[in-house]
TIRO-589472 format. One record per residue (C-alpha): residue in three letters; x, y, z. Coordinates in steps of 0.1 Angstrom, whole numbers. Example, Ala and Ser with C-alpha at 12.3 -4.5 7.8 and 13.67 -1.06 7.14 Angstrom:
residues 2
[ALA, [123, -45, 78]];
[SER, [137, -11, 71]];
***
This chain:
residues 411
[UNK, [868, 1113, 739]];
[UNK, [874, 1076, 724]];
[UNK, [877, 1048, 744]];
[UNK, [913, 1036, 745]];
[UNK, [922, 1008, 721]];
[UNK, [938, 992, 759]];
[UNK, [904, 992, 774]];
[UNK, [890, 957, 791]];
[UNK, [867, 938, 766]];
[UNK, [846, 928, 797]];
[UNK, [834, 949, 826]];
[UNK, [826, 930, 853]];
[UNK, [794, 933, 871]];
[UNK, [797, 951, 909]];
[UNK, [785, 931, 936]];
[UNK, [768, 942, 961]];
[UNK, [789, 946, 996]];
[UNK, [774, 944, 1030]];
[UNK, [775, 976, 1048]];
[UNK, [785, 1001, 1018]];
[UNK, [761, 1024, 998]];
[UNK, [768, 1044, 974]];
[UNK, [749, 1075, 955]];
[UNK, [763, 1101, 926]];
[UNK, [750, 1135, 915]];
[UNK, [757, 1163, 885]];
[UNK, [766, 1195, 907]];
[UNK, [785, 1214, 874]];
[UNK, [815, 1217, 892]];
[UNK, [831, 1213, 861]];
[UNK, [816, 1191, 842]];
[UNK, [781, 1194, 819]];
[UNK, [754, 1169, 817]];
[UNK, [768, 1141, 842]];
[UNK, [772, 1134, 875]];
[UNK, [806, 1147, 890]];
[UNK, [803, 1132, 930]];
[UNK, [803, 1102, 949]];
[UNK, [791, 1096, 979]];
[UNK, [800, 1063, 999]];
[UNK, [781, 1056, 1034]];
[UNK, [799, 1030, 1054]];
[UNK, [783, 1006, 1078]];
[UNK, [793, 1013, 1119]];
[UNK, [825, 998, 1131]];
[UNK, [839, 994, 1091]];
[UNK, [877, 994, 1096]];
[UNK, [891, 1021, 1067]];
[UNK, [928, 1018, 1059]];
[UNK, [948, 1041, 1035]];
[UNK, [974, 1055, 1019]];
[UNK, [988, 1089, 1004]];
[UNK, [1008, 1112, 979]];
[UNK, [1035, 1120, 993]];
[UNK, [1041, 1152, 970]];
[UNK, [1053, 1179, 992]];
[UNK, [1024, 1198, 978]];
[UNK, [996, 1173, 988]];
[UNK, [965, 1188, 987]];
[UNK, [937, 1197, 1010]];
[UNK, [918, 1167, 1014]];
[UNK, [948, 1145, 1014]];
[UNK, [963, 1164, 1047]];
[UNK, [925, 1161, 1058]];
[UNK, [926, 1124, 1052]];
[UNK, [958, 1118, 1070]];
[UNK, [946, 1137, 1102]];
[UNK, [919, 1115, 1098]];
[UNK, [931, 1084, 1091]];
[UNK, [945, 1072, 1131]];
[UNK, [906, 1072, 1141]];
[UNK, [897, 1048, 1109]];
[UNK, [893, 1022, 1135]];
[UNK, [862, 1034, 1152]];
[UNK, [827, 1018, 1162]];
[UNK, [812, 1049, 1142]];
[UNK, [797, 1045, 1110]];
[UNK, [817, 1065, 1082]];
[UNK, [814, 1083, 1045]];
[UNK, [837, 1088, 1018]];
[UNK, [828, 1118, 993]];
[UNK, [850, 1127, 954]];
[UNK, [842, 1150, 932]];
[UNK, [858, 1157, 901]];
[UNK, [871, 1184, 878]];
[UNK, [885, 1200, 906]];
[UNK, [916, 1196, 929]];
[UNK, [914, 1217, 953]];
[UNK, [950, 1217, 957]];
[UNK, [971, 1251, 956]];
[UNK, [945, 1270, 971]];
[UNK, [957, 1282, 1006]];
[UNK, [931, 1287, 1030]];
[UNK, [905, 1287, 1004]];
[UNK, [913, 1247, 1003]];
[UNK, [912, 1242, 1037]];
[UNK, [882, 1255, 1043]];
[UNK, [864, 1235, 1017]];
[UNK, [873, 1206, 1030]];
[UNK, [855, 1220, 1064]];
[UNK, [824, 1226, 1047]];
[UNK, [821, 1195, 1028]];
[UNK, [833, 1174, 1054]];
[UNK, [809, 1196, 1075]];
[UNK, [781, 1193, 1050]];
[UNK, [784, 1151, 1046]];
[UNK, [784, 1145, 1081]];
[UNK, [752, 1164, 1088]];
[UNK, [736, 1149, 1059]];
[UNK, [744, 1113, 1063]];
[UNK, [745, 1119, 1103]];
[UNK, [781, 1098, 1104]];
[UNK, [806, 1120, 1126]];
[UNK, [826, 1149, 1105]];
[UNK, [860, 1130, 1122]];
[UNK, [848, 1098, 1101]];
[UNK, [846, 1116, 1061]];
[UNK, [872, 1113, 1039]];
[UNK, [868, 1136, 1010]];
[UNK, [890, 1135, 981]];
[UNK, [891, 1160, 950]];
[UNK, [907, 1155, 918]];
[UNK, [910, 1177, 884]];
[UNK, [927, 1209, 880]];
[UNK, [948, 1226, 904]];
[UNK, [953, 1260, 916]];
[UNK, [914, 1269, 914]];
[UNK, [897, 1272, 942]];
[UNK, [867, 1247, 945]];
[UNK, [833, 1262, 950]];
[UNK, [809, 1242, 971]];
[UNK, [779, 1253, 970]];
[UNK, [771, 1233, 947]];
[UNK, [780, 1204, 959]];
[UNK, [766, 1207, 993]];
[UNK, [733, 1216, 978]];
[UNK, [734, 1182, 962]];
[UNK, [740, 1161, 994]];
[UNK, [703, 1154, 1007]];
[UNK, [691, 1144, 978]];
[UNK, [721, 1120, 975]];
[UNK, [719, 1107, 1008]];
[UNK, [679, 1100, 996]];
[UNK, [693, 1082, 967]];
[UNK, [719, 1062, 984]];
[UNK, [722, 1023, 973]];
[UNK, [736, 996, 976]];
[UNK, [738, 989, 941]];
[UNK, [754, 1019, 926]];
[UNK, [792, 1011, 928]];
[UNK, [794, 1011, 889]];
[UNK, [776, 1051, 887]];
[UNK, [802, 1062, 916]];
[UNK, [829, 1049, 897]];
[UNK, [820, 1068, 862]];
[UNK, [812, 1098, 886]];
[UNK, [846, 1105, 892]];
[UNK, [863, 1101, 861]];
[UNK, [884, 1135, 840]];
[UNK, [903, 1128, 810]];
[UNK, [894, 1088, 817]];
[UNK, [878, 1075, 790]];
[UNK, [863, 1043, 807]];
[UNK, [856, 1036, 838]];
[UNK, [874, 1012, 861]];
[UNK, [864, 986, 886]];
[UNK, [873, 952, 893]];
[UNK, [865, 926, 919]];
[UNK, [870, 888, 928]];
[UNK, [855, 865, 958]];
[UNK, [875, 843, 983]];
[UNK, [869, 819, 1008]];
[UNK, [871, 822, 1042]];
[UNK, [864, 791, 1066]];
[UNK, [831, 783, 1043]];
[UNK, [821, 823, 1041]];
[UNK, [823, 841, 1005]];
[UNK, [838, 875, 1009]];
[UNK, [835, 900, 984]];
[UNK, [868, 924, 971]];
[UNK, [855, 951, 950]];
[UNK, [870, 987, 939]];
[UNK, [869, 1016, 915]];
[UNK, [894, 1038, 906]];
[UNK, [902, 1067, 881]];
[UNK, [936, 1077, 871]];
[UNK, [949, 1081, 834]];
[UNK, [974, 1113, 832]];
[UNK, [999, 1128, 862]];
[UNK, [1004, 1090, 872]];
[UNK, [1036, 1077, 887]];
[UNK, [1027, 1073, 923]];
[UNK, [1048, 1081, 955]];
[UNK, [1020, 1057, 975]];
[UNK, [991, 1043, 957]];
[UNK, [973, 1063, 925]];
[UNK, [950, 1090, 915]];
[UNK, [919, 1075, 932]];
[UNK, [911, 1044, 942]];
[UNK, [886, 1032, 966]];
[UNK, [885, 995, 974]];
[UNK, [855, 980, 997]];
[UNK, [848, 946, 1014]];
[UNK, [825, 927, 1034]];
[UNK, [852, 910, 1055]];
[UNK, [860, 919, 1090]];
[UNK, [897, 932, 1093]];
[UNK, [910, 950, 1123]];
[UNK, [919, 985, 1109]];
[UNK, [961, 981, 1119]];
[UNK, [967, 948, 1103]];
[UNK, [949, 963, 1071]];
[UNK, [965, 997, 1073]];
[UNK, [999, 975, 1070]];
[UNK, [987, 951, 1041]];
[UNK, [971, 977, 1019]];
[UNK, [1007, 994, 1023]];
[UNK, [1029, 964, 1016]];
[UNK, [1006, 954, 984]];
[UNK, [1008, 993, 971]];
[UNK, [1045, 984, 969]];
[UNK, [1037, 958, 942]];
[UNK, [1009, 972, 926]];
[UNK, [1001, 1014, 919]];
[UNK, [1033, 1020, 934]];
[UNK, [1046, 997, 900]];
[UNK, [1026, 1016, 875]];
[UNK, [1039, 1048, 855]];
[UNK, [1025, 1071, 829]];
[UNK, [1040, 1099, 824]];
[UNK, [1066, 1104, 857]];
[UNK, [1042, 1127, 872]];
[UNK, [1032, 1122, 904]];
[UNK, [999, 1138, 916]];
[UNK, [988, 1163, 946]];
[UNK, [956, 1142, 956]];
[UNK, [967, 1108, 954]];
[UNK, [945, 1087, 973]];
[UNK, [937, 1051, 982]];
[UNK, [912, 1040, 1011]];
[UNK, [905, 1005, 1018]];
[UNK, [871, 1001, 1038]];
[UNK, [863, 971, 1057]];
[UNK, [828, 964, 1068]];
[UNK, [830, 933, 1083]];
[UNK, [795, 925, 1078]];
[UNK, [799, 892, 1058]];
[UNK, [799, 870, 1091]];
[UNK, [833, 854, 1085]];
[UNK, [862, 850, 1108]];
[UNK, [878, 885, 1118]];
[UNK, [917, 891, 1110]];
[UNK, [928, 908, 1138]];
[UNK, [966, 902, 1126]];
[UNK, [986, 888, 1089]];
[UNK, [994, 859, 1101]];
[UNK, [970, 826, 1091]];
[UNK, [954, 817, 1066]];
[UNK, [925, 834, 1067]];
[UNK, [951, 865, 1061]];
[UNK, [969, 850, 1033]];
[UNK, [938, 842, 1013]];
[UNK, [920, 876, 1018]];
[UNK, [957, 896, 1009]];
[UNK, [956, 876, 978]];
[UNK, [923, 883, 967]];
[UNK, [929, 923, 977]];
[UNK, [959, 921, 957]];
[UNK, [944, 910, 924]];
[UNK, [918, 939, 929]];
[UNK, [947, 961, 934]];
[UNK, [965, 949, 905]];
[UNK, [934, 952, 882]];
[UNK, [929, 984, 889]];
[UNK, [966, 994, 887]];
[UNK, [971, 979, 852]];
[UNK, [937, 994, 841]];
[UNK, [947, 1032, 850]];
[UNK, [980, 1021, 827]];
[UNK, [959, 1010, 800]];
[UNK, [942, 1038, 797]];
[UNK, [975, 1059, 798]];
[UNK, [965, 1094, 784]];
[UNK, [971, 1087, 744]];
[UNK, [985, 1051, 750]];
[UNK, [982, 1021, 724]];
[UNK, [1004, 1000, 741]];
[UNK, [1004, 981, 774]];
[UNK, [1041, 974, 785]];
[UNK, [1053, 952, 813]];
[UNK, [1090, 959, 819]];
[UNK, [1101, 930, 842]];
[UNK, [1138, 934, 855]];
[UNK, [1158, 903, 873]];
[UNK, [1190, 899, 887]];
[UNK, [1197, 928, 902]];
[UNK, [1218, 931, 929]];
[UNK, [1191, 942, 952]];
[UNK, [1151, 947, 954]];
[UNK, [1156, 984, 952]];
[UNK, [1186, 981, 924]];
[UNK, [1156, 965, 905]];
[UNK, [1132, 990, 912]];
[UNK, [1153, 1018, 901]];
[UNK, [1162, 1004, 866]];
[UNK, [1126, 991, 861]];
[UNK, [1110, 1026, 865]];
[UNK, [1139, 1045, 848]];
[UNK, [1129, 1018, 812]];
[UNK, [1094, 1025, 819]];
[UNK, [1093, 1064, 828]];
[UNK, [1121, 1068, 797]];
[UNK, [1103, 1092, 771]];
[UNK, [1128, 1078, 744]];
[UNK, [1118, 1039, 756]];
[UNK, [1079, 1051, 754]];
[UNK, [1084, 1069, 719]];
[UNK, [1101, 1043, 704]];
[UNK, [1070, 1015, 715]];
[UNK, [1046, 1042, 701]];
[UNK, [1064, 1042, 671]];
[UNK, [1066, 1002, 669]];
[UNK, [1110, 1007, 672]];
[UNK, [1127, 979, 691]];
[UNK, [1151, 1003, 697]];
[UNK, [1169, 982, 722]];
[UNK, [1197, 1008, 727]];
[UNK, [1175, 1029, 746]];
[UNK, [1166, 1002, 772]];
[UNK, [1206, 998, 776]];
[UNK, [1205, 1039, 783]];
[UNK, [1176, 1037, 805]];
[UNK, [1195, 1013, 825]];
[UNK, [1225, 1028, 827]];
[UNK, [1211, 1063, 840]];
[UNK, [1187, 1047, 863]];
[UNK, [1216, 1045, 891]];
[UNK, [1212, 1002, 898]];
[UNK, [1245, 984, 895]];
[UNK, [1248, 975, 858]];
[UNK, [1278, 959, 835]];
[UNK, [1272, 963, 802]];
[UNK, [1292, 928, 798]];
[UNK, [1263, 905, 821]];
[UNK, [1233, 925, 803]];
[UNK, [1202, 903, 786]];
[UNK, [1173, 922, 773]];
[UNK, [1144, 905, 756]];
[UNK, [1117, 916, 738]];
[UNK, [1088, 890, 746]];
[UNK, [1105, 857, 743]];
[UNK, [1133, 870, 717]];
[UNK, [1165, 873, 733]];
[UNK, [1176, 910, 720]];
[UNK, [1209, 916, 734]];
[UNK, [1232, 900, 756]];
[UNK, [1272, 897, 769]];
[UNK, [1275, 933, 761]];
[UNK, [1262, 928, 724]];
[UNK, [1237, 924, 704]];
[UNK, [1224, 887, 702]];
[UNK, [1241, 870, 673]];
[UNK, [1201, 856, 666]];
[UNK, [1181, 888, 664]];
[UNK, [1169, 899, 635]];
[UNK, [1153, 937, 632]];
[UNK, [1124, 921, 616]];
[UNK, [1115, 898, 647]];
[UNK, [1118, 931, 672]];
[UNK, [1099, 949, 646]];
[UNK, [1068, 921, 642]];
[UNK, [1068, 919, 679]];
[UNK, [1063, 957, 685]];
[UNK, [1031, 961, 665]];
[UNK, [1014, 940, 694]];
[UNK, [995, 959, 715]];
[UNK, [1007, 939, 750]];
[UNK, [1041, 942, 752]];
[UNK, [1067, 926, 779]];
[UNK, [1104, 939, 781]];
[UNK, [1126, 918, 804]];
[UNK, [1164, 935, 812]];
[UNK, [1184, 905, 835]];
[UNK, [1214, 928, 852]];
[UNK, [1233, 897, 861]];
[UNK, [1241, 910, 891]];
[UNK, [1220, 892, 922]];
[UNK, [1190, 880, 927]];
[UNK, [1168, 915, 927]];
[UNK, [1134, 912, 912]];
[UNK, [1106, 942, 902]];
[UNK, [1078, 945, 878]];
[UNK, [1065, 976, 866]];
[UNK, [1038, 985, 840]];
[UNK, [1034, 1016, 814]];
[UNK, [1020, 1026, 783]];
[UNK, [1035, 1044, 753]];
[UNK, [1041, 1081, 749]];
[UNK, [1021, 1094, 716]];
[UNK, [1011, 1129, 702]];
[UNK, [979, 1119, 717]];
[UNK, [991, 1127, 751]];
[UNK, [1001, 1160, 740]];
[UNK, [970, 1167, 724]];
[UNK, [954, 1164, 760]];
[UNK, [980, 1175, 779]];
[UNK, [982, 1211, 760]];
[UNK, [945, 1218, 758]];
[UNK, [940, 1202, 798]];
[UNK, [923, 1237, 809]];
[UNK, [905, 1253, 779]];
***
């Protein structure tokens, strides 16, 4: 599959994180000729925060998880396993139960307790996942594990993908570097009800496990709980957070200080990477699109008519199709149920004003929308007029590309 056209120029090289090992192997799950599991080992007493679909029809490994997820903050050491090409969602007891034996399997081979492995399984659903294959794999991958491999765990558990995603960033606390790193994969089914697809972030800094339950949820809010594909939201969505505290700075045992500010900032950029990278490589998209939305009469008002422009199917066609077809923003809007009047709308297209006082702008020309759609980053901006409400949200285009996947997902 080509790389899409929205893929980063530059990858960034992984660092290496205190405390976290990693190791990946080709069990044929699914996939032919490349690995298709991760394995994460996590240093004793690493603090693991998270959050989750909340589709009604989660699947396995997510209602594993969330058991799971109240004894994150234990002195035990801990192991995260993916594999990919396979859901395990829809599968009754059959799912269960293969979440027993990997879970089962993982903790016997990396010796960390079964109460402390979070597995996570994404690909198709309603096929039950066979694991003998995978748990054959497991000693060999627990031989293999490193603390170098972040990069190969991150390819490992890619589907329709077609890069792979990672970002990190350093910050400073009291004198001590701390690293941020994370890897994700996510590219159709993606409008989250909690984080994304998968995404697993890792850090040497020491954070008690509540305060950084209640930071990775408030900075989901602004970041994959911003980002939209397609409208779909997934069974397995899943985002851990895994804090090793083995870089030697300062523990933050609450949000408030400094120290707290500076390490939510740099976790939020990682966040944010990763976010705008699963949207960039938006099954069939050639086109980023921020869809900014001010003056709403409240956060959530601004929210609503945000994702309604960005989820639209006639607002993504149109950008595939290089239309500034403004009239469809105005729709979006209008079904999105925020407080609107037609008579205190402004929409812009980049910095052309498009529309405004119920009309369209008396400046805009067709030609200026038009030239400004060919660009491949695109930024829509709706004011409602109406308070002081403020969201962001990021998509991609809708194209006969995303079909072409879409339709041939399971053959």
């Amino acid at each position: 599959m080509p790389v899409s056209p929205l893929a980063p120029k530059i990858i960034p090289e992984m660092p290496v994180i205190d405390g976290v090992e990693f190791a990946t192997a080709a069990t044929g799950t699914k996939y032919k000729g490349r690995d298709d599991v991760m394995l994460a080992k996590l240093a004793a007493g690493t603090s693991v925060a998270g959050v989750f679909t909340r589709s009604a029809t989660r699947a396995a490994p997510v209602l594993d998880c969330e058991a799971k997820l109240g004894q994150a903050a234990g002195r035990k050491t801990a192991a995260i396993f993916v594999n990919a090409g396979n859901a395990n969602a829809f599968t009754g007891t059959n799912g269960t139960d293969a979440v027993a034996a990997i879970t089962k399997a993982v903790a016997t081979a990396t010796k960390v307790p079964q109460a402390r492995v979070f597995t996570a399984s994404t690909g198709v659903i309603g096929e039950p996942l066979p694991t003998d294959g995978i748990t054959a794999a497991l000693d060999k991958m627990v031989a293999d594990l490193s603390p170098e491999d972040m990069a190969k765990a991150a390819a490992a558990i890619r589907t329709t993908d077609t890069f792979t995603k990672v970002a990190t960033t350093t910050v400073d606390l009291d004198g001590t570097p701390i690293n941020i790193a994370g890897i994700a994969k996510g590219s159709g089914m993606i409008a989250p009800d909690m984080a994304t697809m998968l995404v697993y972030i890792f850090t040497d800094a020491a954070v008690a496990q509540a305060p950084l339950q209640r930071l990775v949820g408030r900075l989901t809010d602004k970041t994959f709980n911003a980002i939209t594909v397609d409208g779909d939201t997934s069974t397995s969505d899943t985002l851990l957070v895994a804090a090793t505290g083995k870089s030697g700075a300062p523990a933050i045992n609450d949000l408030r200080g400094r120290n707290a500010k500076t390490f939510g900032d740099g976790l939020h950029a990682v966040m944010l990477d990763l976010a705008h990278q699963v949207v960039r490589d938006g099954e069939g998209a050639t086109k980023f699109v921020e869809v900014a939305v001010t003056g709403a009469a409240s956060p959530s008002d601004a929210k609503r008519a945000a994702m309604a422009i960005a989820n639209s199917p006639l607002v993504k066609t149109a950008i595939a199709g290089e239309d500034p077809n403004w009239g469809r923003v105005v729709m979006a809007v209008g079904k999105s149920g925020a407080k609107a009047d037609r008579d205190q709308l402004t929409i812009h297209f980049g910095d052309t004003l498009v529309a405004e006082k119920g009309w369209v702008s008396p400046d805009y020309t067709e030609a200026a929308g038009a030239a400004y759609m060919k660009l491949d980053n695109l930024k829509i901006t709706v004011d409602l007029g109406m308070g002081n409400g403020v969201f962001t949200a990021w998509t991609c285009d809708f194209t006969h590309g995303y079909i072409s996947i879409n339709a041939d997902y399971r053959s």
